[in-house]
N, C-alpha and C positions, 0 to 999 in steps of 0.2 A: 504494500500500500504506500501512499504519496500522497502528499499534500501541498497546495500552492504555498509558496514562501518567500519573505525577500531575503536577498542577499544578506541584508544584516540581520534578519530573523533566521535563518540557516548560521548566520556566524555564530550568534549565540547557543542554536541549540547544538552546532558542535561541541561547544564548549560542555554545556549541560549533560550531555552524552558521557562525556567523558569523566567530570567531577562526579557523576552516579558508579561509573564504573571502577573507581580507583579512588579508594580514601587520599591515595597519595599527592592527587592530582589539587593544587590549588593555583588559585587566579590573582596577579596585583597589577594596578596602572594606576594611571589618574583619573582619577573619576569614575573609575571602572565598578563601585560598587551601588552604591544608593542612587546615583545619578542616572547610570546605565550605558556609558558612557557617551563622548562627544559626540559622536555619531549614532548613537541610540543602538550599537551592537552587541550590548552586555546585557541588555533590558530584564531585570527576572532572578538573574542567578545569584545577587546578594538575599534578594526574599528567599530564595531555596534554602540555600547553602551558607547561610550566615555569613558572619564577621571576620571570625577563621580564616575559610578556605578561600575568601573572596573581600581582597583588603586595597582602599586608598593608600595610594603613595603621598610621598611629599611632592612639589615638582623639579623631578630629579631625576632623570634619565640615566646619570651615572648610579645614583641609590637603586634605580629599582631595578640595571643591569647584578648591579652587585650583592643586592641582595639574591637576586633568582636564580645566579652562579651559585652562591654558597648554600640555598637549598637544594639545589640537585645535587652539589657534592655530597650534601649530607642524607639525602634518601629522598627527597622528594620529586616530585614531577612540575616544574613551575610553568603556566603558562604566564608572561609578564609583556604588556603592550606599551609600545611608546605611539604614542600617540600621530605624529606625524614621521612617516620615513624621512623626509628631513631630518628630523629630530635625531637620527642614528649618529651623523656628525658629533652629536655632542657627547656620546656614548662611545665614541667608536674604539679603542683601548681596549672595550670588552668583549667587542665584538669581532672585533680583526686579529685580536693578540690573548686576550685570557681564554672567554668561553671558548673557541675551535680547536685550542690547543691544549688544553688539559688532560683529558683522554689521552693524546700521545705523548706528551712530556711524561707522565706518571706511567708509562710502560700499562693504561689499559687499570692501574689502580682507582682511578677515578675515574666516573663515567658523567656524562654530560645532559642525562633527558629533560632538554628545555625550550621550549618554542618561543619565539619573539613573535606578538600580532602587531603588525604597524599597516597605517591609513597609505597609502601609497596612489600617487598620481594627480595628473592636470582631472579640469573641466569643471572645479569650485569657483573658481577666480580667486583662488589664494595669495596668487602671484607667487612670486621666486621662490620665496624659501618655504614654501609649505605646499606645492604642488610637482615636485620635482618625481619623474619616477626611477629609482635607485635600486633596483634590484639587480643590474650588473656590479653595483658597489659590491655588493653580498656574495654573487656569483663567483668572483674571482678570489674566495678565500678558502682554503683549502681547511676541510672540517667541516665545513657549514654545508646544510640543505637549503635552496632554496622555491617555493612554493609561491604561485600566483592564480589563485580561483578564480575562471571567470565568468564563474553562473554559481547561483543559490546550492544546487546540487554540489557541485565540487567543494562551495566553501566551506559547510561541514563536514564532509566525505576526508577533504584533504586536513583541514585544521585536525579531525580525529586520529589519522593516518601520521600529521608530525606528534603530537600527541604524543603515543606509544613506539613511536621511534626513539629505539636507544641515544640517537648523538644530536647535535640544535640546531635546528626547524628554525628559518623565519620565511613565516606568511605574511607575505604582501596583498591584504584587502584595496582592492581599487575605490578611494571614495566614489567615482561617479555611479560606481554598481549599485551602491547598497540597495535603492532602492528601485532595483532590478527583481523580479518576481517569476517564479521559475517552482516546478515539481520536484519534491524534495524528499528521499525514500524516507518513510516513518522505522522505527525503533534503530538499532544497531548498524550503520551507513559508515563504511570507510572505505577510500579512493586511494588506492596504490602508490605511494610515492613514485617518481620517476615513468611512468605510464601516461604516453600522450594520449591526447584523443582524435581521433578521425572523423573529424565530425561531417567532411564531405568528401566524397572520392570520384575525383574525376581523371580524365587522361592527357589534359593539352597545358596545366600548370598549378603546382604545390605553392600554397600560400600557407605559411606558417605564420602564426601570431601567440601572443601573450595577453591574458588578462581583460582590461577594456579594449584591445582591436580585435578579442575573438568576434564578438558582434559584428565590426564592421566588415571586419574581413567575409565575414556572414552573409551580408548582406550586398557587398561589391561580388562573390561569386554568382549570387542571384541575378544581377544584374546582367552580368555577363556571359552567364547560360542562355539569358534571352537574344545575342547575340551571336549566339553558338561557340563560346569556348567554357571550355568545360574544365572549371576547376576542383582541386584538393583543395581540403580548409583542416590545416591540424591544430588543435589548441594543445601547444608542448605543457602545459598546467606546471610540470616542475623545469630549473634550468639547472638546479642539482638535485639528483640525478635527472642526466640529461638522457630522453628515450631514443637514443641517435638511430637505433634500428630499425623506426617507424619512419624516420624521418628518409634514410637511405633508402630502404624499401618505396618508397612513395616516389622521389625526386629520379629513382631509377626507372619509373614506368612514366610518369611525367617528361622529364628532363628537362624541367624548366624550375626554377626556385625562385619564392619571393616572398620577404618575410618582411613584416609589419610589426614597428616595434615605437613603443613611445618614448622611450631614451635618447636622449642625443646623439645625434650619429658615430663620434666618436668614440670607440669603445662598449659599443652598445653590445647585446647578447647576438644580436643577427652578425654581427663580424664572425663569432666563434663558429656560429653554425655553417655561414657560407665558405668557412676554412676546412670544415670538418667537408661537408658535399666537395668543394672542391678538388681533395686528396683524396675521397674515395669514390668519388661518379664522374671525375671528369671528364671521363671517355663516355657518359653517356649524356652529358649536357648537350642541350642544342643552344642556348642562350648563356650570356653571363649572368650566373645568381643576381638579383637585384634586394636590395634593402629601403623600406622605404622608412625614413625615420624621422623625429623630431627634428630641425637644424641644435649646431651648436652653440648654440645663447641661452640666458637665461629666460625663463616662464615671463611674460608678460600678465598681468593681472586683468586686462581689458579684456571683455570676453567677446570680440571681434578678432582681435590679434592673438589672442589665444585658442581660439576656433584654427584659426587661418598654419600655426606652426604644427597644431597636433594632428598625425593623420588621418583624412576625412576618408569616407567611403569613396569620394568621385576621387580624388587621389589614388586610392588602391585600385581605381577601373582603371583608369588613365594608364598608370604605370602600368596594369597588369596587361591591358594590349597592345603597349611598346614592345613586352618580351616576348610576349606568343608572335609578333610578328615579327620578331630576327630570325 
């Protein structure tokens, strides 16, 4: 069974799933308990689960990394939110250098089960420093999982799934999803780490995305079957572990790649992937991989000029029948 749900109502009953199923399992952020938080994704679980298991912080990103390191060293399971991925900058010490590495410095004496939830992404008008999407920040540190749900189903399937993952899990929730509304299996729901999803399968070009462009990307292949070309649409959902054998398998019957990514172009996660197709499909490519990306500037706060950087669905048409016709 299923039931309608939003995005931030899925986020939370991940959590709820979870805090039912493991005493071990407690929750802290800001505002994350009586308020329910900034974004209305906690809604519920401090009535459940009291004071305990489900605690305001100070505002302190470095406090409430370091606390939720020192309870998993010591036996627990901490799910701990910074509120805006932005925000990981201020944190970052614990996240680049303590939590990923702990586990391996103590030869495997210590283990790490801890998840970070943080708001990630444009289309609030936050401007610069609170709409940035960072989840290449995350990817390129060795230790860390990283997760980006981009539908109600995944957000608690996958929040469940870092959850009970031995080593730390940061899920990246896109604010503009939350209140995205979507079928969301009822009782015990958990989504694979590292398992893409196929969510269209066609023959004449692979469009990979992440998070908010799995939609558009969605709805630009819609677009362009009515044209007659007929796309793949894979939502990779994690970038560590990365599903590379779905993505091979696909770009080898396609031979066309093009990935949608809301990052800044430089550095962004579609680099890594069109290096990975590159070195293993070359010989079956008919186009050069393309990347369609954020430019590299910072977030504009105007929501014209903010529309206008991140990418639209007619951008993903556009680009995507330059490549089908090389």
């Amino acid at each position: 069974m299923a039931q309608l749900m939003s995005y931030r109502e899925a986020v939370s009953a991940g959590i709820a799933q979870e805090l039912r199923r493991d005493d071990d399992v407690v929750f802290l952020g800001e505002d994350v308990a009586a308020a329910g938080g900034v974004f209305k994704a906690t809604v519920g679980l401090f009535e459940e689960f009291g004071p305990l298991r489900v605690r305001d912080t100070p505002i302190s990103e470095q406090a409430i990394l370091g606390a939720a390191m020192g309870a998993a060293m010591t036996g627990l399971k901490p799910i701990a939110e910074i509120m805006f991925s932005d925000f990981l900058a201020v944190c970052w010490d614990f996240v680049a250098n303590e939590i990923p590495k702990a586990r391996y410095m103590t030869a495997g004496q210590v283990s790490m089960p801890l998840v970070i939830r943080t708001a990630n992404g444009a289309g609030s008008r936050f401007g610069a420093q609170h709409s940035q999407s960072v989840e290449n920040w995350a990817m390129m540190i060795p230790g860390i999982k990283v997760v980006a749900p981009s539908n109600p189903a995944d957000a608690k399937g996958l929040i469940a799934a870092a959850v009970r993952d031995p080593d730390p899990v940061i899920v990246f929730e896109h604010k503009s999803l939350y209140a995205m509304k979507g079928e969301v299996p009822d009782g015990d729901h958990v989504v694979n780490l590292g398992e893409a999803n196929v969510l269209r399968k066609g023959n004449d070009v692979t469009i990979v995305a992440l998070a908010a462009m799995v939609p558009r990307a969605q709805k630009a292949a819609e677009i362009l079957s009515q044209e007659g070309i007929d796309c793949s649409v894979i939502d990779l959902r994690c970038l560590v572990p990365l599903d590379t054998k779905t993505l091979l398998e696909d770009v080898a019957r396609t031979s066309r790649l093009v990935t949608v990514e809301e990052n800044p172009q430089l550095c962004g996660w579609g680099a890594e992937i069109v290096s990975i197709i590159g070195r293993e499909c070359f010989f079956e490519l008919d186009a050069p991989p393309t990347r369609i990306t954020t430019p590299h500037i910072p977030l504009p706060a105007a929501d014209n000029l903010e529309d206008h950087v991140i990418p639209s669905v007619a951008r993903i048409v556009e680009e995507v029948r330059e490549v089908v016709q090389i």
